[in-house]
C-alpha positions, 0 to 999 in steps of 0.5 A, spaced: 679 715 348 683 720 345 684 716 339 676 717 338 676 725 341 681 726 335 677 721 331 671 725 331 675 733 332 680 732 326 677 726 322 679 719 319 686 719 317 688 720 309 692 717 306 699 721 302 696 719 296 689 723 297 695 729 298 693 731 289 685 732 293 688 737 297 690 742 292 686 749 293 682 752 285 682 759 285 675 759 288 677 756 295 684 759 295 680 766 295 677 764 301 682 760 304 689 765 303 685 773 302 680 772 309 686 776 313 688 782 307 680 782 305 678 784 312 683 789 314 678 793 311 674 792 317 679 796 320 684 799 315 680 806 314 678 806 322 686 806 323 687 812 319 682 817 321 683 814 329 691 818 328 687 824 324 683 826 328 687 827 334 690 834 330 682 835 328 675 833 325 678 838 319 684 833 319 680 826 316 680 829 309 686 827 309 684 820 309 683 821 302 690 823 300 693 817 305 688 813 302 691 814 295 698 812 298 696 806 301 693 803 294 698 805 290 703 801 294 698 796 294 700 796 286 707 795 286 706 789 292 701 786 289 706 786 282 712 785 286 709 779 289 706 776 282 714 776 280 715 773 286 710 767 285 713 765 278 721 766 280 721 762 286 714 757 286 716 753 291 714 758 296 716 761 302 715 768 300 720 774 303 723 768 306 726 764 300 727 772 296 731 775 302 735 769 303 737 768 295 739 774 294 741 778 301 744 772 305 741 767 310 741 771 316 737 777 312 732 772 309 732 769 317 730 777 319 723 776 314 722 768 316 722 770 324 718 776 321 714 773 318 713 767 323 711 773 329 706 776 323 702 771 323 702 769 330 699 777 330 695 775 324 691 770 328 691 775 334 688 782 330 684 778 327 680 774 333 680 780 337 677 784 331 672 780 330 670 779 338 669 787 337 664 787 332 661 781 336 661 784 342 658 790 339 652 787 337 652 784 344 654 788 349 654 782 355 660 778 353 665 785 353 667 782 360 670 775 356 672 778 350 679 775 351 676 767 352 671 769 346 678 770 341 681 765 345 675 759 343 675 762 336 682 761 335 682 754 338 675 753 333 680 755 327 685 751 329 681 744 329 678 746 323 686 748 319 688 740 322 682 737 318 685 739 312 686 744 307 679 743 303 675 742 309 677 748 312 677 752 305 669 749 304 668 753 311 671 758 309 667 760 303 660 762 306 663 767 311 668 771 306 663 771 299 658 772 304 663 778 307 664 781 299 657 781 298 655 785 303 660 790 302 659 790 295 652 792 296 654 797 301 658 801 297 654 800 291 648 802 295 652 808 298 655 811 292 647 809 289 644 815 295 649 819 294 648 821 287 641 820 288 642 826 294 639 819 300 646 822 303 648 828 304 655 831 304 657 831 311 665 832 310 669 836 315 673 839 311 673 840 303 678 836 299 684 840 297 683 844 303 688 846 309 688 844 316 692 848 320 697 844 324 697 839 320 704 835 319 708 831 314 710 826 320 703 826 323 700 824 316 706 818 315 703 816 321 696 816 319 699 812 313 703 807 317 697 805 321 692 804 315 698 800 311 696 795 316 690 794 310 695 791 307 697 785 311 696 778 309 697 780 302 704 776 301 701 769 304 698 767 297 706 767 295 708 763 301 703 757 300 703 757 292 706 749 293 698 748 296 695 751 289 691 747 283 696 746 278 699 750 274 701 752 281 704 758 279 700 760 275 693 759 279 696 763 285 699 769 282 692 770 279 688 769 285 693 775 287 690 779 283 684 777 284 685 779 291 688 786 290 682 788 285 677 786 291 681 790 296 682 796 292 676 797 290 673 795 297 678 799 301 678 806 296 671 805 297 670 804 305 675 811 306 670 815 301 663 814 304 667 815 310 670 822 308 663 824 305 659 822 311 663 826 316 664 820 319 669 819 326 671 814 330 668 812 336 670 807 341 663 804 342 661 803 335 667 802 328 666 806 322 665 800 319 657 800 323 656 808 322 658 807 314 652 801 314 647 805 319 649 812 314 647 807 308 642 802 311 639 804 317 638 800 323 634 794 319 635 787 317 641 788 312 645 793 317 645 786 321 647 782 316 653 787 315 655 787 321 654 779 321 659 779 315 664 783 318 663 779 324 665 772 321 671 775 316 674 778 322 673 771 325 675 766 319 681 772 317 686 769 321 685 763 317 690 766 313 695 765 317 693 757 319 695 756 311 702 760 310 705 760 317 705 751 316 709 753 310 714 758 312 716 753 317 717 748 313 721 751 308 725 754 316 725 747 318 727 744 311 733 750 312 735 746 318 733 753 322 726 750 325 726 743 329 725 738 323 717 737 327 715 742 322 716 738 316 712 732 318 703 732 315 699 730 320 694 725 319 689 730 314 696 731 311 697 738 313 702 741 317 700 740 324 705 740 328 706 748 324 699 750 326 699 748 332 704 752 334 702 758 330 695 758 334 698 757 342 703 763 340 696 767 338 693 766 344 699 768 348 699 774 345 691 774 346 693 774 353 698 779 353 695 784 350 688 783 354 685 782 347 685 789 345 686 791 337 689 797 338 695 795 342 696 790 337 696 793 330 703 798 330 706 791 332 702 788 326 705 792 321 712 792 323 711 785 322 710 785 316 713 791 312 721 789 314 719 782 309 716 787 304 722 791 304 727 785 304 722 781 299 722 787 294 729 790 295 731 782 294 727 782 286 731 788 285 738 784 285 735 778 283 732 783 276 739 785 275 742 778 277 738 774 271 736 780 266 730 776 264 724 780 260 722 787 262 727 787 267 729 794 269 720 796 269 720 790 274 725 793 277 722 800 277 716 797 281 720 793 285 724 800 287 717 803 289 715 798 293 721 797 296 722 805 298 714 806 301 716 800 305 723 802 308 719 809 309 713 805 313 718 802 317 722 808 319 715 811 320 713 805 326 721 805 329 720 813 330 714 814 331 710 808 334 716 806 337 712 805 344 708 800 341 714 796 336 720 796 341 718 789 343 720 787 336 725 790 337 728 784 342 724 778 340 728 778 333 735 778 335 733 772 340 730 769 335 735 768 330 740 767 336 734 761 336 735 759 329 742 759 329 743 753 335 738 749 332 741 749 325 749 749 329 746 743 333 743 739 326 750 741 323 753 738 329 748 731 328 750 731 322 757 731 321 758 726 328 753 721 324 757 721 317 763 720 321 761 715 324 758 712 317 764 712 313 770 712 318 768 703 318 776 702 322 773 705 327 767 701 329 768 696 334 767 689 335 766 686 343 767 680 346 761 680 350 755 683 354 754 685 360 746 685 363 743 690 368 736 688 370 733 693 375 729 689 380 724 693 385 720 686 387 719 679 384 713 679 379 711 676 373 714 682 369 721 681 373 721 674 371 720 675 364 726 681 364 730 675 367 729 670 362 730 676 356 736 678 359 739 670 359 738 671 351 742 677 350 747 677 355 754 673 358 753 676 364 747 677 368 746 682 374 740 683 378 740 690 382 734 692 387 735 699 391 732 698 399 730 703 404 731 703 412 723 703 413 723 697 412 729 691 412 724 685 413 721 687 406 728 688 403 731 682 406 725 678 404 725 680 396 732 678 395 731 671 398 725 671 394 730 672 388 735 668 390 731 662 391 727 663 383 734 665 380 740 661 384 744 663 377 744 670 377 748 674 381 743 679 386 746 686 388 742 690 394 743 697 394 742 700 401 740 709 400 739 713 406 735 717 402 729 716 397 733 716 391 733 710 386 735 713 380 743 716 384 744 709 387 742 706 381 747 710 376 752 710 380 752 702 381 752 701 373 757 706 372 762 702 376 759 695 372 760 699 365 767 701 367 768 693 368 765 691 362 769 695 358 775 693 362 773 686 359 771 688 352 764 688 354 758 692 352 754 694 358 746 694 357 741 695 363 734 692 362 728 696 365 722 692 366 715 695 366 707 693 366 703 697 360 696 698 363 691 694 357 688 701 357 692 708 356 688 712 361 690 707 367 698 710 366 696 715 370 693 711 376 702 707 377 708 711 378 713 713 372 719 710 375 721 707 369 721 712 366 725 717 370 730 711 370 731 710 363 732 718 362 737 719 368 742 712 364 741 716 358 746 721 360 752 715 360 754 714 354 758 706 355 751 704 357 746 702 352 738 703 355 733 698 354 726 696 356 722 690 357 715 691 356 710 687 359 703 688 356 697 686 362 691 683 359 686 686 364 
């Protein structure tokens, strides 16, 4: 039954050499990996004027200057990144940067950093989206957080149907987004020439405002950097390119930016010039289309566009966390479970994981946006940071081409990012301390899985090479558990004659009912006269202790002797998977309590019902 449901969620299997068919153009690598950076602006200039306005109304005129600010660091990232892309095409992004030319651990930081910003990525954008929905239907405010929670588990099915499905998908909703935007600004700026709309700015522009503060306009700053986030998922994901790879990523890169520049320059501008504040009932977003539009057909679909981009922006962190895992995983810092493809041959294991942590996160923060988005940030600042500082030693390491102006680019991106940083650490320290704990245990994570793989590996090539120490027996003793005499028990028997010198057959009794157990050793005796049947009589109803005692003693004589000990568990298999669940799993508790002996291989013989 689940075979059909996965069948009919997910797909019929590819296969690996259909991978080619997967590659993304520059058109769906728009949609698929620019969603998350292009509907920030949905709420990037909101962010700003929700901190400005607590000094005053007079106060969002610096929206502009904080505006500014914010795309000028969109400039030197987005170059930055570009540079990224042709030096370490493999992927990974801050990760891979970070490592190469600060050291694991530091590499490590913008990894785990990553991996958190993406789970928030998923998070922010879901709730972002159910506000806009919730918005256009006040009735479903009481189940926002399931409304987020269905959204992220529709995005997950789609991610597992593979890269092109879900950038087919995703193609409607983000040109879709881009058009009504382009519309709105340009239909904005149209009335405002025209004199449509009139000038409603709190303050003129250059004007001052008193009890305005250099802190105050930093963390105005840092909460409109979050317009930024998503920017550097095209770096991670340069292996799902079309070749040339390199080439096709860093100029959706810039295609991207271009988009999200004029978008976010042009959303902070209408709202300056339409006096607009923020309200807690309706985004800035809506009162600059009622300001354009009015309440009419084309508000609607803006509000549906901003809708579905809120919604589908968490895709963005479906395509780059996968990779970022594996590139972890590759390092031996993640479970090798993330380097495996899925059946539609993406990352399954990776975008599992990523939409399970965005729904806890989801329920942790009661769907709210607000709580979210300083965490958000910080997510994503410290690997600008260490990506960019990174290019500067991988500048004056390799000294190729313009180096010292990339350098200089580098610099600026790396100084505005430190600066945000500082900014979230002091300022929103109520709302990002939790990065704070999340990442030291998580590199404490990543160290212990990567000490267990190198442990593995080093016990596996000693036991390869070191040929003089593998040992030769002289014979095999065979421990069949027996609970009642079956056809199962029978074949058991009969296959443990064919691998063992020495049979034993061992059945644990209880005091509730002597006849019975009396009854099923004389059974077994009368079918298996050779066999040697052992009763073990357990006060308690235990059958893994007395079994595990028992076959400690029998492997300690077989070694005596040279013999390996083996001990044969039987068990039915229902024709039917479902049908496990109607029989008891003592096999399988068996089998994991003899695990934990070293002297006693562990096997298991199966036989198949018909019915």
């Amino acid at each position: 039954m689940w075979r059909y449901l996965k069948r009919v969620l997910i797909g019929k299997p590819l296969k690996t050499m259909d991978e080619g068919g997967q590659a993304l153009t520059k058109f769906k690598a728009l949609a698929l990996l620019s969603s998350d950076a292009l509907s920030s602006v949905a709420y990037g200039t909101e962010q700003i004027t929700t901190v400005l306005i607590t000094l005053s109304a007079a106060a969002l005129m610096y929206q502009l200057w904080v505006a500014a600010l914010v795309l000028v660091l969109l400039f030197a990232i987005t170059l930055s990144y570009q540079q990224i892309i042709h030096a370490y095409p493999t992927g990974g992004g801050a990760y891979v940067v970070a490592s190469t030319n600060w050291g694991q651990t530091t590499g490590l930081v913008a990894g785990g950093s990553l991996l958190i910003d993406y789970m928030l990525t998923v998070a922010v954008s879901t709730t972002s989206g159910t506000e806009a929905i919730t918005s256009a239907i006040p009735a479903l405010s009481p189940y926002s957080v399931l409304v987020s929670v269905l959204i992220v588990i529709g995005i997950m099915l789609m991610n597992l149907r593979g890269m092109r499905e879900s950038a087919a998908f995703l193609t409607g909703p983000v040109y879709f987004f881009i058009l009504m935007i382009v519309v709105m600004i340009g239909v904005g700026l149209y009335n405002i020439v025209t004199g449509n709309i009139t000038y409603h700015a709190s303050a003129q522009l250059g004007g001052s405002v008193s009890g305005m503060t250099l802190l105050l306009f930093f963390r105005a700053f840092s909460s409109g950097s979050s317009s930024l986030t998503g920017v550097e998922a095209i770096s991670n994901a340069v292996p799902n390119f079309k070749n040339p790879k390199s080439h096709n990523a860093a100029a959706t890169l810039a295609i991207m930016a271009t988009i999200l520049a004029i978008f976010f320059g042009g959303i902070t501008f209408l709202s300056y010039y339409m006096g607009i504040r923020p309200e807690a009932s309706q985004t800035v977003l809506s009162q600059i289309g009622i300001g354009v539009f009015g309440h009419g057909v084309v508000y609607y679909l803006l509000q549906l566009s901003t809708a579905l981009i809120l919604a589908v922006a968490a895709n963005t962190g479906f395509s780059a966390f996968p990779i970022l895992a594996y590139n972890l995983a590759k390092d031996k810092f993640l479970p090798h479970a993330y380097l495996d493809r899925g059946d539609r041959l993406g990352y399954s294991n990776g975008i599992i994981s990523l939409a399970l942590g965005a729904i806890v996160l989801i329920f942790i923060f009661h769907g709210q946006t607000t709580l979210l988005i300083p965490l958000y940030a910080i997510g994503v600042f410290v690997p600008f940071t260490l990506s960019q500082s990174g290019m500067i030693i991988h500048w004056f390491r390799t000294r190729e081409g313009h180096w010292l102006g990339k350098v200089c680019i580098n610099f600026i991106g790396a100084l505005i990012s430190v600066v945000l940083v500082v900014v979230l650490l002091f300022m929103r320290f109520v709302n990002v301390w939790p990065y704070l704990i999340i990442m030291p245990l998580l590199l404490l994570l990543f160290y212990r899985i990567n000490q267990h793989y190198k442990k593995v590996a080093r016990q596996l090539r000693v036991a390869a090479k070191t040929k003089a120490d593998m040992h030769e027996y002289d014979g095999a003793t065979v421990i069949v558990l027996v609970s009642n005499i079956t056809r199962v028990t029978a074949g058991a028997i009969n296959y443990a004659r064919s691998i063992g010198d020495y049979v034993i057959a061992m059945h644990v009794s209880f005091d509730e009912n002597p006849e019975k157990e009396h009854k099923t050793a004389q059974e077994f005796k009368e079918e298996f006269p050779d066999i040697r049947f052992v009763d073990i009589h357990s006060s308690y109803r235990s059958i893994a202790t007395p079994t595990l005692r028992f076959c400690d003693v029998i492997a300690k004589r077989a070694a005596e002797r040279n013999f390996t000990t083996t001990v044969l568990v039987p068990q039915f298999v229902p024709r039917h998977p479902w049908q496990n669940v109607l029989h008891n799993q003592t096999a399988l508790r068996l089998r994991t309590t003899l695990n934990s002996r070293e002297n006693i291989i562990v096997s298991t013989y199966n036989y198949h019902l018909k019915e």
